[in-house]
BASEDREN-380836 format. One line per 10 residues: number of its first residue (from 1); their letters; for each residue x, y, z of N, C-alpha, C. Coordinates in steps of 0.001 Angstrom, whole numbers. Example, Ala and Ser with C-alpha at 12.3 -4.5 7.8 and 13.67 -1.06 7.14 Angstrom:
BEGIN
1) as) 13190:-5690:7800:12300:-4500:7800:13200:-3300:7800 | 12850:-2250:7080:13670:-1060:7140:12900:30:7870;
END
This chain:
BEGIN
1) xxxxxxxxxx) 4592:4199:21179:3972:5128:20272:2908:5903:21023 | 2823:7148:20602:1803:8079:21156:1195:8447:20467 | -185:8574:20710:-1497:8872:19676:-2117:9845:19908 | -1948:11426:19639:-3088:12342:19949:-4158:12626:19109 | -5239:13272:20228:-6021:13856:19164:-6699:14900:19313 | -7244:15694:17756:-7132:17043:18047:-8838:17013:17916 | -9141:18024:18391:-10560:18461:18119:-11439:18161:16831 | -12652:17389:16629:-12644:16902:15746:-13708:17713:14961 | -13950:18188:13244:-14583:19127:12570:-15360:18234:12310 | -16445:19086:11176:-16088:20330:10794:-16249:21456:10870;
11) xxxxxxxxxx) -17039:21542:12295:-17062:22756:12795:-16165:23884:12197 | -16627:25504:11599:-15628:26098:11367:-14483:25680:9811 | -14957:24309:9456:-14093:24067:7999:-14764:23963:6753 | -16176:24208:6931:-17112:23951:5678:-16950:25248:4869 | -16997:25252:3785:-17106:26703:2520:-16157:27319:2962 | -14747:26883:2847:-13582:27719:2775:-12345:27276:2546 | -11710:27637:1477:-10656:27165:1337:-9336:26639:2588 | -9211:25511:2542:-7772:25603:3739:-6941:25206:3074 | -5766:25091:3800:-4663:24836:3557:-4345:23415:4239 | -4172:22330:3504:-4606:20940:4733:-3113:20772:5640;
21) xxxxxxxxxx) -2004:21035:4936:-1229:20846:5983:-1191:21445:7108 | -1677:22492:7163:-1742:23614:8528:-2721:23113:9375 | -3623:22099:8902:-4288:21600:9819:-4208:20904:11017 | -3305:20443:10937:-2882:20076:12231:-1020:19868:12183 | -332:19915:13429:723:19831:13554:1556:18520:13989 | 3093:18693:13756:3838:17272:14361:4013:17201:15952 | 3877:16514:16103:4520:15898:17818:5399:15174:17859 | 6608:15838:18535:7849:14581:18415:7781:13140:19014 | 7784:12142:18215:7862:10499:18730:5911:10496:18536 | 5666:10785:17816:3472:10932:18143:2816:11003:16849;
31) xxxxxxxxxx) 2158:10319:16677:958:10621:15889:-404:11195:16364 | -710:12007:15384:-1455:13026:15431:-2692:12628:14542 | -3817:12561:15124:-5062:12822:13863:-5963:13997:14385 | -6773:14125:13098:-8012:15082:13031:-9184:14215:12658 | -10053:14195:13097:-10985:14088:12299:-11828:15638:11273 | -11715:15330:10214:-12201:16310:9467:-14196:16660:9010 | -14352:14696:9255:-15561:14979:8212:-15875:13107:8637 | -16512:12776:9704:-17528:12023:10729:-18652:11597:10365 | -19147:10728:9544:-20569:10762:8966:-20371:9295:8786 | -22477:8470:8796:-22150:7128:8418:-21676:6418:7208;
41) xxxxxxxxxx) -21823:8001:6159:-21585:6927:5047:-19538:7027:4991 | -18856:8061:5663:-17459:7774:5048:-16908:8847:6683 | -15538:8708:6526:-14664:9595:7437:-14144:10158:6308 | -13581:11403:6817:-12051:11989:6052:-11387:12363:7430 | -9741:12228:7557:-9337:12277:8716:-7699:12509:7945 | -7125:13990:9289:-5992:13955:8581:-5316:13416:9904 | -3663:12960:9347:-2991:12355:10411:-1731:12934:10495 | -1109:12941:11532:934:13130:11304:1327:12875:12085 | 2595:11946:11405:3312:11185:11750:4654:11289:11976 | 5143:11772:13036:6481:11840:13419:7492:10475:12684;
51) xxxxxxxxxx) 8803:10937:12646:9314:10187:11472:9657:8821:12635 | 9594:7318:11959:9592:6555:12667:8487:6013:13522 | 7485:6649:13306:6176:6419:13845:5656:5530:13154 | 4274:4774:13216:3776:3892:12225:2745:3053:12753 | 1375:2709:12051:305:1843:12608:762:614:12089 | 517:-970:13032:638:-1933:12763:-44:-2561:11888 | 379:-3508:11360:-457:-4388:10526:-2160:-4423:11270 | -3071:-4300:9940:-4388:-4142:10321:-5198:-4412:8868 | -6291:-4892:9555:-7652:-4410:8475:-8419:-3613:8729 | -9616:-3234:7605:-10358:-2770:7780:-11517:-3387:6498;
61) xxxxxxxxxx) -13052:-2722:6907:-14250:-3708:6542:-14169:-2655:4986 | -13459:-1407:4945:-13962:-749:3799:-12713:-268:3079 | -12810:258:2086:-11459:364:866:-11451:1599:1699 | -9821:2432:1575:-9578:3262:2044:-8182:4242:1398 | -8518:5395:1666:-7308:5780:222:-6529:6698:1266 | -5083:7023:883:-4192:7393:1817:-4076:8633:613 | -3455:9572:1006:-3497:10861:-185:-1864:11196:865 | -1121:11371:502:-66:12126:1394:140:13431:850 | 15:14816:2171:192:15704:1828:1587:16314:1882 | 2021:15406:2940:3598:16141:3196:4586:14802:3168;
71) xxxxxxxxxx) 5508:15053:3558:6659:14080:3736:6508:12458:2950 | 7334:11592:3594:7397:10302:3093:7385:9165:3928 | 6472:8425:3037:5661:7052:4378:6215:5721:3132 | 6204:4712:4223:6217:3277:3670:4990:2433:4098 | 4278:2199:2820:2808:1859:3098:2690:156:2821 | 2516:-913:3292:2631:-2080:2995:1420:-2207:3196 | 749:-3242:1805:-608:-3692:1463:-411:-5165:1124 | -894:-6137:2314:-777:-7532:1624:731:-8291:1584 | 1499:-7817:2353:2769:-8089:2197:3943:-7322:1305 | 2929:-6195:793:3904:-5632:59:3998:-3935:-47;
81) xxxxxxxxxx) 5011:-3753:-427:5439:-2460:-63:5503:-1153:-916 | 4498:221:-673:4924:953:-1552:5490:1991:-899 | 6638:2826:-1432:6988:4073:-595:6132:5131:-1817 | 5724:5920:-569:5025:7129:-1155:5573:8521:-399 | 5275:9939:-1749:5696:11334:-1059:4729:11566:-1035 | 4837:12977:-762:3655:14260:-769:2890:14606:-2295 | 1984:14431:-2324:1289:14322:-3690:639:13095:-3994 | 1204:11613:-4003:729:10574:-4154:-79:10157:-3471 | -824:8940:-3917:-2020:8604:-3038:-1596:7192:-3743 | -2717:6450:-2683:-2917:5012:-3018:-3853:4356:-2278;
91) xxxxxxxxxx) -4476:3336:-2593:-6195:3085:-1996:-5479:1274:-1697 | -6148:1433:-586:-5876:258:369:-7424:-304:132 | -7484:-1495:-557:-8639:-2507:-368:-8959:-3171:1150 | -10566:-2907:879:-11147:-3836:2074:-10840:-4913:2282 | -10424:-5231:3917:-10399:-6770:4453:-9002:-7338:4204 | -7930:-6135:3143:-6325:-6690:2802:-5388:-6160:4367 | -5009:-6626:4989:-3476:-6304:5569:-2567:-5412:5103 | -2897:-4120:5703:-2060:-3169:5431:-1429:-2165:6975 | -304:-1648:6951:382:-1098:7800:988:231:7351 | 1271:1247:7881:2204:2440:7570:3182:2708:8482;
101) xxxxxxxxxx) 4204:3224:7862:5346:3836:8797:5887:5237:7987 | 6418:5959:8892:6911:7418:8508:8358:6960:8285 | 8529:7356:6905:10120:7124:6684:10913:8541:6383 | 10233:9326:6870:10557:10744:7211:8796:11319:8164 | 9088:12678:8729:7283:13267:9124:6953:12789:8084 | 5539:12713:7917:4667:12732:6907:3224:12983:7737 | 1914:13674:7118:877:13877:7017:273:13104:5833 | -1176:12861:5986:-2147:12359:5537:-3473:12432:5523 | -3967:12675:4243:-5741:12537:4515:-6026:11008:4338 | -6524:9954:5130:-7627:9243:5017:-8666:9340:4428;
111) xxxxx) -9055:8692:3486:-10529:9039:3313:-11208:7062:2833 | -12185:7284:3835:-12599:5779:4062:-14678:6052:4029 | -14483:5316:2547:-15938:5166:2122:-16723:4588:2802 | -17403:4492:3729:-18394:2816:3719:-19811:2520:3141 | -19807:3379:2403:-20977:2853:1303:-20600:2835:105;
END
């Protein structure tokens, strides 16, 4: 797996409408992030995921919500599995075992609270 990354905002993204998928692009066999929005109390970060791509089983210390803007991912939380499209979201609890895979491209905003 290959992991790039793009220049990180929000330089240039504050008070203006975007378009989030245009935000960043696919890489064949690669995942892609942005960071959007870097601060102590939360991230927002978009990602894409070439189809077949996917982060391993993991935690994390804070709840974290997946929003998909494009395509379709298989998101497993705790042993279990949701498939999600473009439009849906779903919030991954702190400290649970969760993993993603692209079951087609897909993009994503992250957005991970820590306060």
């Amino acid at each position: 797996m290959s992991q790039q990354r793009e220049p990180a905002g929000p330089r240039g993204l504050s008070s203006q409408v975007l378009k989030v998928a245009e935000l960043t692009d696919y890489q064949p066999g690669a995942i892609v992030s942005r960071t959007l929005i870097d601060k102590a109390t939360g991230t927002l970060t978009l990602f894409a995921f070439w189809e077949g791509q996917g982060l391993s089983e993991h935690t994390a210390p804070f709840d974290a919500t997946v929003f998909l803007v494009d395509g379709e991912a298989l998101v497993t939380i705790s042993g279990k599995p949701f498939s999600l499209k473009a439009g849906e979201m779903i919030i991954m609890p702190a400290n649970e075992p969760h993993a993603l895979k692209a079951t087609k491209n897909f993009k994503m905003l992250l957005i991970m609270i820590k306060g």
